[in-house]
One Martini backbone bead per residue (centre of mass of N, CA, C, O) as a GRO file, in nm:
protein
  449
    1UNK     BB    1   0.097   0.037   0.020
    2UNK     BB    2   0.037   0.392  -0.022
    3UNK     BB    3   0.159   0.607   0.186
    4UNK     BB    4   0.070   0.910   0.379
    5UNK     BB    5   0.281   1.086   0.603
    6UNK     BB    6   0.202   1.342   0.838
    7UNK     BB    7   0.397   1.604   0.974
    8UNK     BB    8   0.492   1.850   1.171
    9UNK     BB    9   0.734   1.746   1.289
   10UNK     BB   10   1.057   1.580   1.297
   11UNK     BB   11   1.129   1.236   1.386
   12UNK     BB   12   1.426   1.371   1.381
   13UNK     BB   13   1.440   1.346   1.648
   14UNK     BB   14   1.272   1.156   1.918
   15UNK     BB   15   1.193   1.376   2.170
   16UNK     BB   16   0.881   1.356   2.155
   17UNK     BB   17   0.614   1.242   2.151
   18UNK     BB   18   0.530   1.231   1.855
   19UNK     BB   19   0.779   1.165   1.739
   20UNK     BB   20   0.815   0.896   1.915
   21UNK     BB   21   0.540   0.781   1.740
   22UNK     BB   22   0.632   0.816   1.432
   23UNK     BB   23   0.865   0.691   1.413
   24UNK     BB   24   0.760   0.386   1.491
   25UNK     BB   25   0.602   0.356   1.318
   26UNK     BB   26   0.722   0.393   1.043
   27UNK     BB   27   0.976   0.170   1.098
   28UNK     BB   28   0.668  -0.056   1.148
   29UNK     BB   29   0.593  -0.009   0.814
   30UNK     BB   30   0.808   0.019   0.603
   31UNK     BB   31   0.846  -0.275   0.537
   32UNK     BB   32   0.474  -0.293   0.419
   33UNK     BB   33   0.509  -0.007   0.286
   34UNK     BB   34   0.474   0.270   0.087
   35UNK     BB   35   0.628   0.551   0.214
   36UNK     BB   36   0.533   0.900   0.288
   37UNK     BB   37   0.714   1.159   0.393
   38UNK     BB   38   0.536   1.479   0.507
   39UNK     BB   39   0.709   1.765   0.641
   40UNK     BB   40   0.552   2.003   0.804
   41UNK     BB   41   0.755   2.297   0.814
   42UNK     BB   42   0.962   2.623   0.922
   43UNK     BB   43   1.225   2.400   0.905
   44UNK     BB   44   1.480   2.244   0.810
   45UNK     BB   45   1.620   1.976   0.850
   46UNK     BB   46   1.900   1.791   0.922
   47UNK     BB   47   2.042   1.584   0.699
   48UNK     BB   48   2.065   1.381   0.898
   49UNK     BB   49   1.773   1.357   1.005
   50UNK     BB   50   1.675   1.250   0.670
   51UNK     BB   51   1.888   1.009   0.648
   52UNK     BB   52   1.777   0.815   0.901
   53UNK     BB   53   1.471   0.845   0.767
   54UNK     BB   54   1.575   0.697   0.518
   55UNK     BB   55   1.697   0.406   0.670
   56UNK     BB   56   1.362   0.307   0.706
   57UNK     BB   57   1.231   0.339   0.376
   58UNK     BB   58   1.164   0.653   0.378
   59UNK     BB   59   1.022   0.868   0.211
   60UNK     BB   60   1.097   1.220   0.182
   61UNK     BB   61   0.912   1.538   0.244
   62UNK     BB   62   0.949   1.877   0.229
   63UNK     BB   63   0.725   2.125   0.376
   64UNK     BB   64   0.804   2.460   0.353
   65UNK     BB   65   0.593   2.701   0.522
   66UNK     BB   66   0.685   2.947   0.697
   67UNK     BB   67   0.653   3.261   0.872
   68UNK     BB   68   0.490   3.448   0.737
   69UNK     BB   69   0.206   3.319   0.706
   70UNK     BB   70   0.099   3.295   0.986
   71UNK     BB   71  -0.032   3.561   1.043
   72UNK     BB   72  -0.259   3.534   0.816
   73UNK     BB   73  -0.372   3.310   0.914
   74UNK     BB   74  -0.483   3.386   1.233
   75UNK     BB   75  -0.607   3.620   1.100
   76UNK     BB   76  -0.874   3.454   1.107
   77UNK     BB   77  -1.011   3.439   1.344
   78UNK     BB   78  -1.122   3.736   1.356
   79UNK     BB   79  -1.327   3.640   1.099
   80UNK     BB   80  -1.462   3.374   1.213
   81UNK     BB   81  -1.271   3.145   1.212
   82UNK     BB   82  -1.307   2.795   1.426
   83UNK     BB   83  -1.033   2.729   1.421
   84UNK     BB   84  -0.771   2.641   1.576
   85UNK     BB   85  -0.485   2.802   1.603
   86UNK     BB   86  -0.294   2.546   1.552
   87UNK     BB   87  -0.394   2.526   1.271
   88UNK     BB   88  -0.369   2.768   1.121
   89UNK     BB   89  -0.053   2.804   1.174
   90UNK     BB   90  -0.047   2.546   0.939
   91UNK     BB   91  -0.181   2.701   0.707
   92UNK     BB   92  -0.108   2.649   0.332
   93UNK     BB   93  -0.168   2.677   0.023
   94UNK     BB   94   0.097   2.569  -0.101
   95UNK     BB   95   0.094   2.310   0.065
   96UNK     BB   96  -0.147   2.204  -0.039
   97UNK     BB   97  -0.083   2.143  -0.304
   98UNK     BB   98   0.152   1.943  -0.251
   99UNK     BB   99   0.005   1.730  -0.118
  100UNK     BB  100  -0.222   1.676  -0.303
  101UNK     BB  101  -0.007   1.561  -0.519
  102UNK     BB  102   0.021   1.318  -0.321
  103UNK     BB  103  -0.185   1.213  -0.243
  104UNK     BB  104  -0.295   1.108  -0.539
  105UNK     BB  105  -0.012   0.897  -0.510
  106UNK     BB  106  -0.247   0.766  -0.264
  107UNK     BB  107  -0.414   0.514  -0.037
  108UNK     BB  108  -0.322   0.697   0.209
  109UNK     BB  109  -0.378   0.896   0.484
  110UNK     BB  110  -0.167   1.010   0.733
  111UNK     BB  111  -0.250   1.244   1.040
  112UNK     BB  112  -0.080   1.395   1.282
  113UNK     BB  113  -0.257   1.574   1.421
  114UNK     BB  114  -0.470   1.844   1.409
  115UNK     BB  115  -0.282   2.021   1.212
  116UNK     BB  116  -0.292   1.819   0.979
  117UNK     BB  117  -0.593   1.758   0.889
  118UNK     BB  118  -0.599   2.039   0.702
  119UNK     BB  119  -0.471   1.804   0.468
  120UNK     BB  120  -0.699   1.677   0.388
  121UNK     BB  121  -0.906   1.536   0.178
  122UNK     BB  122  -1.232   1.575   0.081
  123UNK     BB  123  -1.231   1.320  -0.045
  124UNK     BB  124  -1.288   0.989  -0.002
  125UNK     BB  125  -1.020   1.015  -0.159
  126UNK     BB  126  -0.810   0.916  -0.036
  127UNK     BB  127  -0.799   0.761   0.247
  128UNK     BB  128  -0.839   0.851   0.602
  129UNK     BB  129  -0.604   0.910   0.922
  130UNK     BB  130  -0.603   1.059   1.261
  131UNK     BB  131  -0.381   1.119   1.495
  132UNK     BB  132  -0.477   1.232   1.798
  133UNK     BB  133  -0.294   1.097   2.060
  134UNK     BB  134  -0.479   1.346   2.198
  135UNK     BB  135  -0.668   1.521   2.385
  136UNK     BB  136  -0.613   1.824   2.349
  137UNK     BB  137  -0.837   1.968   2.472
  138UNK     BB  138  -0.816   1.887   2.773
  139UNK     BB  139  -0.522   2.028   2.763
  140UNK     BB  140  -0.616   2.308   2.782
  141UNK     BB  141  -0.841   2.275   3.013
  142UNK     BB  142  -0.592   2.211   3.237
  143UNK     BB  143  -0.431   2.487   3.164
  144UNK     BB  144  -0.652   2.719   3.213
  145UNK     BB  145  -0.681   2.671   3.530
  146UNK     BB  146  -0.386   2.733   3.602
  147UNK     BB  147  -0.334   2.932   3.403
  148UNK     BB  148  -0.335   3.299   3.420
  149UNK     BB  149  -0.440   3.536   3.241
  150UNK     BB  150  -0.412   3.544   2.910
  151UNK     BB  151  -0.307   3.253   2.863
  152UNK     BB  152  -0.577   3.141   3.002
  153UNK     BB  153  -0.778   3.268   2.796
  154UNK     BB  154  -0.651   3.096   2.541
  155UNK     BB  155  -0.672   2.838   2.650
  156UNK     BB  156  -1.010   2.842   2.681
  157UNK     BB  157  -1.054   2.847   2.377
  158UNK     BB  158  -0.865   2.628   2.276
  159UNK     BB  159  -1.039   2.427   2.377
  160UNK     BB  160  -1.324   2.501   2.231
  161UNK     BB  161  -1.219   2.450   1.937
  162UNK     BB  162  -1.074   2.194   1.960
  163UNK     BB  163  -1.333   2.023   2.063
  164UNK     BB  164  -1.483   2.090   1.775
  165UNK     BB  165  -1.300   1.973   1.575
  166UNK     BB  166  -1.249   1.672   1.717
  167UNK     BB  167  -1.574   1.623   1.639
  168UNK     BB  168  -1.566   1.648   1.343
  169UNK     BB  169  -1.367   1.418   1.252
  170UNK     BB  170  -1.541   1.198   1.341
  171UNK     BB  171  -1.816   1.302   1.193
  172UNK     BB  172  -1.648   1.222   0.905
  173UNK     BB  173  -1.549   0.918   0.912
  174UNK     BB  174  -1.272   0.905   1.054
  175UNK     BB  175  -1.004   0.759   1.113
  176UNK     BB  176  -0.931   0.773   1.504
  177UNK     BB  177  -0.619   0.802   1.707
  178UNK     BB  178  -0.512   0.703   2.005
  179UNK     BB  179  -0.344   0.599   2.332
  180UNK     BB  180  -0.594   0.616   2.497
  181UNK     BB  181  -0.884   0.543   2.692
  182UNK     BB  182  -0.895   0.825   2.795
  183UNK     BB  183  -0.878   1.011   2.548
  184UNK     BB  184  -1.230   0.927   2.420
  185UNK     BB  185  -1.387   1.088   2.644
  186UNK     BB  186  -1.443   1.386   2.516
  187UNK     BB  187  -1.576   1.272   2.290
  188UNK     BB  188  -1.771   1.206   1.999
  189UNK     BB  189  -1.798   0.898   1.931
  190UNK     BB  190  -1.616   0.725   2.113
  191UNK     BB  191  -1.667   0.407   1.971
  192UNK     BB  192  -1.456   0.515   1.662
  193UNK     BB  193  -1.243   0.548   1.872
  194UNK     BB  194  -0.923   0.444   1.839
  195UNK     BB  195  -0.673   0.266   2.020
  196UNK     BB  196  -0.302   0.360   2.029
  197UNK     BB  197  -0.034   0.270   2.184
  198UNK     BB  198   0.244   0.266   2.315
  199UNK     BB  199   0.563   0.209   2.392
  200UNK     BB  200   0.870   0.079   2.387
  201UNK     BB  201   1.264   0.046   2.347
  202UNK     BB  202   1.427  -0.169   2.494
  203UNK     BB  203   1.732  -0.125   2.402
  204UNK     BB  204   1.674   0.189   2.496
  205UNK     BB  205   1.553   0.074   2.784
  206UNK     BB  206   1.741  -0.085   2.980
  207UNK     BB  207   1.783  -0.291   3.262
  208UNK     BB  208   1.858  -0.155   3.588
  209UNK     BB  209   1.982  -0.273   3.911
  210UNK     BB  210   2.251  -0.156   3.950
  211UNK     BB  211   2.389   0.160   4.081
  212UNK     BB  212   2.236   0.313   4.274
  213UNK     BB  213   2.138   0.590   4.463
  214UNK     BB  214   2.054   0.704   4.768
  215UNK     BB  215   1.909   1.001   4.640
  216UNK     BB  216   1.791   1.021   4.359
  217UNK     BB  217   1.560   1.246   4.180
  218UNK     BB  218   1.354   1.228   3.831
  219UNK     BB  219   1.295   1.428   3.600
  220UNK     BB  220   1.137   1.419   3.250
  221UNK     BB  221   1.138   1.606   2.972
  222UNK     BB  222   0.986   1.892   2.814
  223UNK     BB  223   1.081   2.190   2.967
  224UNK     BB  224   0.875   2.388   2.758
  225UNK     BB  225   0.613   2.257   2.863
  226UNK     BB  226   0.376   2.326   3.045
  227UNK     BB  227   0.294   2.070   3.232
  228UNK     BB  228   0.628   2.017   3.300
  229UNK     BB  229   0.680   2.310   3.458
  230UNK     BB  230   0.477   2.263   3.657
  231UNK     BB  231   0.595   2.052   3.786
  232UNK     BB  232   0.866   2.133   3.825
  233UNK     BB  233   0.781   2.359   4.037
  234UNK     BB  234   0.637   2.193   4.203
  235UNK     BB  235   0.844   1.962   4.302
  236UNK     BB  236   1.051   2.209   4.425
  237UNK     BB  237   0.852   2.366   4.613
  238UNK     BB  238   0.647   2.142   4.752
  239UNK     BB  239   0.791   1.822   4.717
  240UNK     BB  240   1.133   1.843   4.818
  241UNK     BB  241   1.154   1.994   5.116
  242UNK     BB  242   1.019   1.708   5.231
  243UNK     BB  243   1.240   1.516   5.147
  244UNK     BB  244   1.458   1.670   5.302
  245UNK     BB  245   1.365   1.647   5.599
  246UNK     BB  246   1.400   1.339   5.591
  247UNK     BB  247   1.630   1.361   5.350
  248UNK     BB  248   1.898   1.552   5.341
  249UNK     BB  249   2.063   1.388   5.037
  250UNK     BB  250   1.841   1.479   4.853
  251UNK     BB  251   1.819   1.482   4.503
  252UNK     BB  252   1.720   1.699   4.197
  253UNK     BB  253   1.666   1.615   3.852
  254UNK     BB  254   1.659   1.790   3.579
  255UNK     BB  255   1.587   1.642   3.238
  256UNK     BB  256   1.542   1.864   2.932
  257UNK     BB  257   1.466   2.018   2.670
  258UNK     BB  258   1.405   2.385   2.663
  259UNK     BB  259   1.387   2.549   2.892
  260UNK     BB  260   1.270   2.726   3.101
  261UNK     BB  261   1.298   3.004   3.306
  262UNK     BB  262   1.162   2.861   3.541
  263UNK     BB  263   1.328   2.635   3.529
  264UNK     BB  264   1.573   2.759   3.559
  265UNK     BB  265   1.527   2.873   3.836
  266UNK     BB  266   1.530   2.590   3.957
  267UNK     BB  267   1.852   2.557   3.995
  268UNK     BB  268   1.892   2.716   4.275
  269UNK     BB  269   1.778   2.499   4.457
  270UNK     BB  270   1.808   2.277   4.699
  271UNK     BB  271   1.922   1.993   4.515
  272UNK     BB  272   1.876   2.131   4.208
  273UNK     BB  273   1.940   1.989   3.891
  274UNK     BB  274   2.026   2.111   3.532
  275UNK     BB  275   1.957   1.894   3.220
  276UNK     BB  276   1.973   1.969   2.939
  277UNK     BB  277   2.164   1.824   2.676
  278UNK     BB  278   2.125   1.552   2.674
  279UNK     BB  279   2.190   1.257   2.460
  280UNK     BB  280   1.998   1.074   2.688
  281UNK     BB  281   1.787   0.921   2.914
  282UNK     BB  282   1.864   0.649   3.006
  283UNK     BB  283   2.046   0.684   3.189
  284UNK     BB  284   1.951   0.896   3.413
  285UNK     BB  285   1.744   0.674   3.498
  286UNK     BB  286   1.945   0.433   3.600
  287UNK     BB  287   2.064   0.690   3.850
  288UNK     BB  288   1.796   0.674   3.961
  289UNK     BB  289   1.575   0.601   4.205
  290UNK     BB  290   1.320   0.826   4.130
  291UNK     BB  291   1.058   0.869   3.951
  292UNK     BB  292   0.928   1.152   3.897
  293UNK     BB  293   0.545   1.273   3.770
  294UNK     BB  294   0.384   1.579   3.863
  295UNK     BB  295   0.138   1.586   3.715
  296UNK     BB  296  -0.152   1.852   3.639
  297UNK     BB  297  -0.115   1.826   3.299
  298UNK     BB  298  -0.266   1.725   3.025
  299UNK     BB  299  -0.192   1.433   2.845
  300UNK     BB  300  -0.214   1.120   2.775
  301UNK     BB  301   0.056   0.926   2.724
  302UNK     BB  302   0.347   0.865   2.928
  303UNK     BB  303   0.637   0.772   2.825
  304UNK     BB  304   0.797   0.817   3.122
  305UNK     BB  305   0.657   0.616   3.251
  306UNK     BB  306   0.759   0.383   3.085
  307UNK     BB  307   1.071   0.430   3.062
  308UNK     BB  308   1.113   0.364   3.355
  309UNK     BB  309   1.034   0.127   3.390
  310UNK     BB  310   1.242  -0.036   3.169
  311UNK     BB  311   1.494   0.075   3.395
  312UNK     BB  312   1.395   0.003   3.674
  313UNK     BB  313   1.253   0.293   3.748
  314UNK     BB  314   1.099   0.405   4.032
  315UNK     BB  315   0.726   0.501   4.014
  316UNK     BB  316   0.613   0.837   4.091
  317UNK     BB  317   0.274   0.959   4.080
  318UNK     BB  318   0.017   1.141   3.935
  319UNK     BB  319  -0.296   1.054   3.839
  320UNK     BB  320  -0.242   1.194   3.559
  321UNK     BB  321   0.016   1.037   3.464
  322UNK     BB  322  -0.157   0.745   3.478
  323UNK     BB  323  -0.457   0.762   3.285
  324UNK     BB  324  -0.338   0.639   3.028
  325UNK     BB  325  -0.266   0.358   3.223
  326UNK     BB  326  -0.266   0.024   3.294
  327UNK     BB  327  -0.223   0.036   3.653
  328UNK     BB  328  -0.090  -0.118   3.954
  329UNK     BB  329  -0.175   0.061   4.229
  330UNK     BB  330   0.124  -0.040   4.445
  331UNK     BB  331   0.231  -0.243   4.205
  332UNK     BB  332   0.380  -0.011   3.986
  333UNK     BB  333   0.250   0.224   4.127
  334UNK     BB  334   0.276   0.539   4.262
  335UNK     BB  335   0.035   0.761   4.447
  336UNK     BB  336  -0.026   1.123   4.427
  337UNK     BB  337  -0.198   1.451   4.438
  338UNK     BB  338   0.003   1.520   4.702
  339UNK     BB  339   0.151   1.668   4.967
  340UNK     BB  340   0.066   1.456   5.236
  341UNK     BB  341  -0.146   1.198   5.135
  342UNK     BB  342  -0.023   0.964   5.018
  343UNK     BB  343   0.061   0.699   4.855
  344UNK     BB  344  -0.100   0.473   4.686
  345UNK     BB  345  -0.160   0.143   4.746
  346UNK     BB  346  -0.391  -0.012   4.752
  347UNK     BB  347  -0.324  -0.314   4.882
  348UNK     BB  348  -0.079  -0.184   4.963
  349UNK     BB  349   0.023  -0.050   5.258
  350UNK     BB  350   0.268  -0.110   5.394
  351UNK     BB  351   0.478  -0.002   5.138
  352UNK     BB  352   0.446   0.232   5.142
  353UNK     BB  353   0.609   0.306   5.397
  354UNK     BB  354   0.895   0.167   5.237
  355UNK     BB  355   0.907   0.403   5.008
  356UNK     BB  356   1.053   0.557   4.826
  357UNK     BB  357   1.030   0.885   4.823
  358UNK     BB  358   0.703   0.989   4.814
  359UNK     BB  359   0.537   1.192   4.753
  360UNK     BB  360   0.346   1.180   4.972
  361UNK     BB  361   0.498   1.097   5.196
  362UNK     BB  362   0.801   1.200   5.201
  363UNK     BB  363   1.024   0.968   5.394
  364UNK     BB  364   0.874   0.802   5.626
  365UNK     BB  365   1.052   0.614   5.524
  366UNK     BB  366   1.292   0.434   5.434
  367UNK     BB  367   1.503   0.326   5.271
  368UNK     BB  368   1.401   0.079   5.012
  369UNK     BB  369   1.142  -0.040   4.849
  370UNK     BB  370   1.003  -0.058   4.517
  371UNK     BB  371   0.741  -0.228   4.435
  372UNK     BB  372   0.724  -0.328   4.033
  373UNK     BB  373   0.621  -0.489   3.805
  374UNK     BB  374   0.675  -0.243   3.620
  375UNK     BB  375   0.944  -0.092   3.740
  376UNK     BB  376   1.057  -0.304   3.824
  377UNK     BB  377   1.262  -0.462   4.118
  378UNK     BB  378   1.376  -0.242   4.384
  379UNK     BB  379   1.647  -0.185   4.602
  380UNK     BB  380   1.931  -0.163   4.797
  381UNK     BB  381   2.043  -0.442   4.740
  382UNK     BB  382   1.924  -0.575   4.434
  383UNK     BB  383   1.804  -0.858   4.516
  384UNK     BB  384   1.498  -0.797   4.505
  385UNK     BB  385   1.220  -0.835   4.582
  386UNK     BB  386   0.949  -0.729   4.786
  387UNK     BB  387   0.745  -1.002   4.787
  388UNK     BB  388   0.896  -1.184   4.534
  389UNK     BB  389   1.200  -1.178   4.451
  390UNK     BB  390   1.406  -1.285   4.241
  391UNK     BB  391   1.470  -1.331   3.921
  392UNK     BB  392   1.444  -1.520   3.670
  393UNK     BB  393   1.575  -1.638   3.403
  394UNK     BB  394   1.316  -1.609   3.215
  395UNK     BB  395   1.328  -1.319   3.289
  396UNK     BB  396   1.578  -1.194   3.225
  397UNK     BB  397   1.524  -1.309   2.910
  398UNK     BB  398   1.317  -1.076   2.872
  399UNK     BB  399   1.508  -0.800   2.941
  400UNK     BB  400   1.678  -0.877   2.662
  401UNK     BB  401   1.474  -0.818   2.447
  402UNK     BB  402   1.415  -0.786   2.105
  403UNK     BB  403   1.268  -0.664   1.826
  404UNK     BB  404   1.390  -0.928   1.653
  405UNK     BB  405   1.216  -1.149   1.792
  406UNK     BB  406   1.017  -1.067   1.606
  407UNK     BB  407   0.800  -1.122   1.333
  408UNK     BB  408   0.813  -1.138   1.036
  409UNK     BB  409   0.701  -0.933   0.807
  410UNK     BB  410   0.567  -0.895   0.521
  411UNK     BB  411   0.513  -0.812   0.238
  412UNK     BB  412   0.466  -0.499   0.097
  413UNK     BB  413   0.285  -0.680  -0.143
  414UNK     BB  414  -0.097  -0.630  -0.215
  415UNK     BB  415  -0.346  -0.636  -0.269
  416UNK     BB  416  -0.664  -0.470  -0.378
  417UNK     BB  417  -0.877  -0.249  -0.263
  418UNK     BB  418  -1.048  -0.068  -0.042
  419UNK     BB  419  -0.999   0.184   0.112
  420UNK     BB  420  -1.170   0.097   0.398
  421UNK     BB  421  -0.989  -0.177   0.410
  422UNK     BB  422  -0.688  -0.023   0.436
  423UNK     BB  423  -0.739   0.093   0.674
  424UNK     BB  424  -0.855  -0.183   0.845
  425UNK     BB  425  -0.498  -0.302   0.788
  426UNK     BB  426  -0.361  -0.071   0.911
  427UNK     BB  427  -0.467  -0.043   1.153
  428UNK     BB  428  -0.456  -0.371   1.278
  429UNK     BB  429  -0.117  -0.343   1.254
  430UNK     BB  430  -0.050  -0.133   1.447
  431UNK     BB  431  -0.218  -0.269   1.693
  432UNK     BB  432  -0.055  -0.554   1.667
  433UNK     BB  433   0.219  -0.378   1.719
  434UNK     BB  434   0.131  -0.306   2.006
  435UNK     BB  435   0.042  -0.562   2.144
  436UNK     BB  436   0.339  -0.660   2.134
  437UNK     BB  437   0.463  -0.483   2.265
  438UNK     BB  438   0.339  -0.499   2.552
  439UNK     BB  439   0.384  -0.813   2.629
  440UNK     BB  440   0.688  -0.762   2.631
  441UNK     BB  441   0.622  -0.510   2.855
  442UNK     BB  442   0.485  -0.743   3.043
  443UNK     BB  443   0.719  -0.983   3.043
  444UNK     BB  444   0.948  -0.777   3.147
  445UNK     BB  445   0.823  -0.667   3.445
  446UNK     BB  446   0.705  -0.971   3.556
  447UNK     BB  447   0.734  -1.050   3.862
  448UNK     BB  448   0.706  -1.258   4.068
  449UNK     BB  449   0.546  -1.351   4.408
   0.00000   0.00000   0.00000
């Protein structure tokens, strides 16, 4: 099948969540279909980052938008356009022209966020696929609640545009698909929208057993973000505090590109250093003793509570951060809505005491383990779960598992079909493509009880 698949972002490197969501699709469909990435961007990537996805067997298309244009499309919410800003902001006629004829020599065209959805073909053919990965309504209307002044009225405004935009293209009887079936919740017609999960890599999240600091506490992710922004002021300002009165030598490290300016600002106080330019997460994070994830705001699918847990690193985290995942609170992860709460731990009341650092609780009890299926089952000397025991062999080969023991792609060429055949051949494999990273991802962190 020949896919056009558009994308806002360019997905190398796969720093962001869309970036590594695209990416991973890309790798795992290119053996399969004849794919043609068209990525609509205002800057073109470096040479090096084009050909590294052209390595994964993907044709590339760059389509330059240009920032000149941005003003004259914003411009037009003015004049009672009712797309969100961010449609808006990507919307150019030039751009529209050069797709419309990528499209035309494609069986299905794949558009990865709502801002890309505006350049999907108006009539029946080809098929289109919408990736919306989070309701993005959803995430605008809880920073709305949060962020303050004019940005907070336009977060409210722009959370109303775009769940109009993304009810109507459900109403449009297009195929649409999310990262978690929290995600389903805002829209209309939510029983026609697709769950498409993420997954790990586990050869890049390999789980790290040994060589743990004493309390080093980590948070990672895009901290130019809003939500992440929100949480690390959180966690510096009311949950830090509270950690070092129990563990005096607690420290926490803030990890990730683009920080913001408040972000910056908090590298300044006692504890806590931020770490922007790292080559790579998955050290950090091996490095840490609890990843912490106090999201308040925010959308979808969490990939870094995802990550820390295939590295091995309990995770601690709000009721936000894991609405996402299907997880067994207390035995897979630590849950705390605030600082002084108590970390919820499920049926396991005792363990929650004896957790290292929890947001919650915050250092009640001594360092000692942090049991949990998901998160790898790590100790303070590393010799197996509390209430689990050692991991065995035939655990430990499943967490040295590679992508290459999946099952071989079939031929990339195939019958033709019709249009709605192949949209629901393409959904198919892309599910199959992630139930079995689940599989292999809940094979991998299930130690015995």
């Amino acid at each position: 099948m020949k896919v056009l698949f558009l994308v806002t972002r360019f997905p190398v490197p796969p720093w962001r969540g869309d970036q590594l969501r695209a990416y991973h699709h890309l790798r795992l469909l290119a053996p399969r279909h004849e794919i043609t990435c068209a990525a609509l961007v205002t800057r073109p990537p470096p040479a090096e980052a084009v050909r590294a996805l052209a390595a994964l067997g993907v044709r590339v298309e760059v389509v330059r938008l240009g920032l000149a244009g941005a003003v004259p499309s914003l411009a037009r919410a003015l004049v009672g356009d009712p797309r969100p800003l961010q449609v808006l902001l990507y919307a150019r006629r030039r751009a529209r022209a050069r797709v419309a004829a990528l499209a035309a020599r494609a069986d299905l065209v794949h558009a990865q966020l709502v801002r890309a959805a505006t350049y999907l073909p108006a009539g029946p053919r080809p098929a289109a696929v919408v990736d919306l990965v989070d309701a993005l309504s959803a995430s605008f209307a809880r920073r709305a609640a949060r962020q303050r002044g004019l940005l907070g009225l336009i977060a409210a405004g722009e959370a109303a545009r775009l769940l109009r935009y993304e009810n109507e293209l459900v109403r449009r009887g297009l195929t649409c698909l999310v990262v978690a079936e929290s995600e389903r919740a805002p829209l209309e017609g939510r029983e026609a929208v697709r769950v498409v999960p993420n997954g790990v890599d586990l050869a890049a999240f390999a789980y790290v057993e040994d060589g743990r600091p004493a309390a080093r506490l980590v948070f990672a992710g895009n901290l130019g973000y809003f939500p992440n922004v929100d949480a690390a002021t959180f966690l510096v300002r009311d949950v830090l505090p509270r950690v070092r009165a129990a563990v005096p030598g607690a420290e926490l490290r803030l990890v990730g590109a683009r920080p913001a300016r408040r972000v910056r600002a908090l590298a300044g106080a006692a504890g806590v250093s931020l770490a922007a330019s790292v080559p790579a997460i998955a050290p950090e994070l091996a490095a840490a003793t609890v990843a912490v994830v106090p999201l308040r705001a925010g959308s979808g699918l969490q990939n870094k509570v995802l990550e820390a847990m295939a590295a091995g690193t309990p995770v601690v985290a709000t009721p936000r951060a894991v609405a996402g995942l299907a997880l067994g609170t207390g035995e897979e992860v630590l849950v705390a809505a605030r600082p002084g709460a108590g970390a919820h731990p499920g049926a396991g009341g005792a363990r929650a005491g004896r957790a290292a650092l929890p947001l919650g609780g915050l250092g009640r009890g001594r360092r000692g383990s942090v049991a949990g299926r998901g998160g790898g089952c790590v100790r303070s000397d590393a010799r197996g779960c509390r209430g689990g025991g050692a991991l065995r062999p035939t655990q430990r080969q499943l967490l040295s598992s590679r992508p290459s023991s999946c099952p071989r792609p079939p031929p990339r060429h195939c019958p033709a079909t019709s249009p709605a055949d192949r949209v629901a051949r393409l959904d198919s494999e892309v599910v199959d493509l992630a139930r079995r990273t689940r599989a292999l991802h809940k094979s991998r962190f299930c130690a015995s009880k």
